[in-house]
C-alpha positions, 0 to 999 in steps of 0.5 A, a space after each residue: 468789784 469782786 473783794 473776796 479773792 482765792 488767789 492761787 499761789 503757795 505763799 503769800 508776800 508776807 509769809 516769813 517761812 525759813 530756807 529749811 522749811 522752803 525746802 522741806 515743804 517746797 514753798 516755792 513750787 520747785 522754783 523761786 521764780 513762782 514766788 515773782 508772779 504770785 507775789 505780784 499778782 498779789 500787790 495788783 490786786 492789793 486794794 484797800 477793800 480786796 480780801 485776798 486768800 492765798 490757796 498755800 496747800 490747796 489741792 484742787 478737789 472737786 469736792 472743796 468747790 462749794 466751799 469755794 464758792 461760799 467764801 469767795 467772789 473769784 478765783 484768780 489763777 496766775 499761772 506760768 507755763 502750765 499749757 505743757 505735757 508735763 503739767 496735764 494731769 495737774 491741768 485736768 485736775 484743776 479743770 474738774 475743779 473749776 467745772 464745779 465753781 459758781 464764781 468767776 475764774 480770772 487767769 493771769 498770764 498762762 503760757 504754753 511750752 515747747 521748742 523756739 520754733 513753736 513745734 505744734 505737733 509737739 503739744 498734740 497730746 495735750 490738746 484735750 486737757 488745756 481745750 478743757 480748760 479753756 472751755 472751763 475758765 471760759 464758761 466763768 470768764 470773758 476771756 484768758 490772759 495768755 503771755 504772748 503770742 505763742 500762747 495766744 496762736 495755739 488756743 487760736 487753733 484750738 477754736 478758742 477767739 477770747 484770748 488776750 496776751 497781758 504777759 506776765 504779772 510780774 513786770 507790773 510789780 512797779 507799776 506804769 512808770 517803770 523803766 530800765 537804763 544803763 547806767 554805765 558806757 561799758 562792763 568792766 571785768 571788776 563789775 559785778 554779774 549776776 548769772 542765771 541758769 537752767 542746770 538742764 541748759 547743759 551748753 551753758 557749762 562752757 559759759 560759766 566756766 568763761 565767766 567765772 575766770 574772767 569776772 572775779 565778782 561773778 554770782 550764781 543766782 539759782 531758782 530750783 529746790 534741788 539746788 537749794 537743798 544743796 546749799 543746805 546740806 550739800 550734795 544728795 547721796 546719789 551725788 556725791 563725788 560727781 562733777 558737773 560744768 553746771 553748778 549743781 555739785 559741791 566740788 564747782 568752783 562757784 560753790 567752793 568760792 561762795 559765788 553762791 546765792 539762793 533766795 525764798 523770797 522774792 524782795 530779798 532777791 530784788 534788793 540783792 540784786 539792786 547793787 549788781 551791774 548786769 544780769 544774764 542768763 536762761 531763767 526768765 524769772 531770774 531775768 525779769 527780777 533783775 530788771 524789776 531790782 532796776 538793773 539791766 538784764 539779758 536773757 537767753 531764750 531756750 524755749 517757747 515760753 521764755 521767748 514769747 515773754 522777752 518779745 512781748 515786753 522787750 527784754 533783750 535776748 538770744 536763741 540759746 542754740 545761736 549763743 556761742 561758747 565764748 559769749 561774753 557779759 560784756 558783749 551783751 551788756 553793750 548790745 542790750 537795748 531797752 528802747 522797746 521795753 522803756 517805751 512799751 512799757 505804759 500801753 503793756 500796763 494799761 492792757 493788763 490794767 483793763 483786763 482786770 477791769 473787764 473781769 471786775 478787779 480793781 488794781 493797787 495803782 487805781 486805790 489811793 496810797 494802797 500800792 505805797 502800804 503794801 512796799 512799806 509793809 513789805 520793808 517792815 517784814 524781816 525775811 530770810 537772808 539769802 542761802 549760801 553754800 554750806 561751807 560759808 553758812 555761820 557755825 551757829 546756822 550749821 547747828 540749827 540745821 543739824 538740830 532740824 535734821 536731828 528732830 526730823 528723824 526722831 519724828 520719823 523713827 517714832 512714825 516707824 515705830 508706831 507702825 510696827 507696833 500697831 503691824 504687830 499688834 494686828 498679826 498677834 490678833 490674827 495669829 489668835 483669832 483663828 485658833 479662836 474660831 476653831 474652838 468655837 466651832 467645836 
């Protein structure tokens, strides 16, 4: 079995790193729902004699494969919807990494995105850099792990047989005996939900607003950077003063109520969630941390990479272009059925279990009390609290930001100025160093 494992990913399980410098440094790859995959891919392979490195700040250079190759047994990729256009420069770059690498590459659940109807002419331009890819990984491989059957049809037309759909690491976080149930008959209007969105889904605007006048213990649960930098220090210059049906603006109501809440950490999301009655919304993520917090979740799927994933495990969902305006929670809370989920759940297991077998990795649930050390250490760690608007954040908190933004800007005055001064310094050398010249020539 491989031990040695560069594991992709920005932030490992037990980094304890603040919401300020999440956001400043964007730990969290400009979404929270990163953090879901990549830690549970972590845990997976988590066993007592497995040495796993996250690659945080890694680019993939070329010129880092021999060191690679010397530090560690394999390299195993989790990867989300990457097999899209706007991702293939970054799919070329790790390419031509990989074409460099001796040790064996293992991918994880790697989907592609386009519309619900799968419109192939739509991935056209991409073709190249993921047949590249593909042809990498699988020179270094047995085969791909795909999320499901959208994925796995679209490598298949590009003469690629060796893929298996494994779905994604993230629901395997509890292991083989996880299921979900509904604990109540009905949702009342006094039950607490959880809501996710897309802030791009902007036909969403008319359901929130539906929500929030009929649930007064509705929250928001946002997953992106920009939406976290808001709760931080409130609306970007260029909008101020903007309003938005979507809560991506101070002046929403959700934010003006405190139904605000953002998490860099995945466990502290989960245990939030955990007092909640039911979650819905665009983010699949933001669906799959619900389920894995043990409460029931719908999803509303608005692309091809959030669909496949719902059908492949069985998580209740709409189209979104089928969601009417005046959906309602308590509709789809009494339509969710988690029979296919429940029951499927075992042989999803065991498939990805095997998968990592065939590519020599042991797996947390096979190696004795490992899966139980990693929870505890898990609940042992203190991490951030969840980041609400700034209009409800502790006087004390509002200061250390402050102070932050205070220290940044001084750090970037003197930046400023050591640039100048040296810009100076170089025009005053070349000022003197023609009429210089000119005399020695004389």
């Amino acid at each position: 079995m491989h031990q040695r494992i560069f594991l992709r990913g920005r932030k490992g399980p037990f980094d304890v790193i603040t919401p300020e410098d999440t956001f400043e440094r964007n730990w969290i790859g400009d979404n929270n729902g990163n953090l879901v995959f990549s830690h549970a891919a972590y845990k997976l392979l988590a066993t007592s004699t497995a040495e796993i490195t996250p690659s945080r700040w890694f680019r993939p250079d070329p010129r880092t494969a021999a060191e690679i190759n010397e530090k560690y047994d394999v390299f195993v990729v989790p990867l989300a919807n990457a097999f899209r256009r706007s991702y293939a420069h970054r799919l070329e770059s790790m390419t031509r990494l990989i074409e460099r690498l001796k040790i064996p590459v293992v991918v994880l659940g790697v989907g592609v995105q386009t519309n619900v109807d799968g419109d192939r002419e739509y991935l056209r331009p991409i073709d190249k850099p993921v047949s590249a890819f593909c042809r990498a990984v699988l020179d270094r491989s047995h085969s791909i792990g795909v999320r499901g059957e959208v994925t796995e049809d679209y490598l298949r037309t590009l003469g690629f047989s060796a893929v298996e759909q494994i779905g994604c690491p993230s629901m395997f976080l509890h292991g083989d005996s996880f299921r979900i149930d509904k604990p109540k008959a009905s949702l009342g209007t006094d039950d607490r939900i959880a809501l996710t969105i897309s802030p791009y889904v902007s036909s969403m605007a008319k359901i929130v607003s539906h929500h929030h006048q009929r649930y007064p213990n509705l929250r928001y649960l946002p997953q992106d950077l920009k939406t976290l930098g808001t709760l931080l220090y409130g609306d970007a210059a260029e909008q101020r003063g903007k309003q938005s049906g979507i809560p991506v603006h101070t002046s929403h109501p959700l934010f003006v109520e405190d139904k605000v809440r953002m998490f860099v950490d995945p466990w502290t999301w989960m245990s939030y969630l955990s007092g909640f009655d039911f979650a819905f919304g665009t983010r699949i993520h933001g669906t799959i941390t619900a389920l894995l917090a043990g409460i029931p979740g719908y999803l509303f799927a608005h692309d091809s990479r959030t669909l496949e994933l719902a059908r492949y495990f069985g998580i209740p969902y709409r189209i979104m272009r089928d969601v009417p305006a005046d959906v309602d929670a308590a509709d789809l809370y009494a339509e969710a059925d988690y029979t296919s989920f429940n029951e499927g759940h075992k042989a999803r297991f065991t498939r990805i279990i095997d998968f990592l077998a065939r590519h020599d990795l042991g797996n947390v649930f096979a190696d004795g009390d490992s899966a139980a050390r990693f929870d505890q250490r898990v609940r042992e760690t203190t991490y951030p609290p969840a980041v609400r608007p700034a209009t409800a954040t502790a006087t004390e908190d509002l200061l250390t930001r402050i102070q932050l933004l205070r220290d940044q800007n001084k750090t970037m005055q003197e930046t400023i100025d050591s640039l100048q001064a040296q810009q100076l310094r170089e025009r005053v050398r070349q000022a003197v160093r023609g009429p210089v010249r000119r005399m020695l020539r004389r």
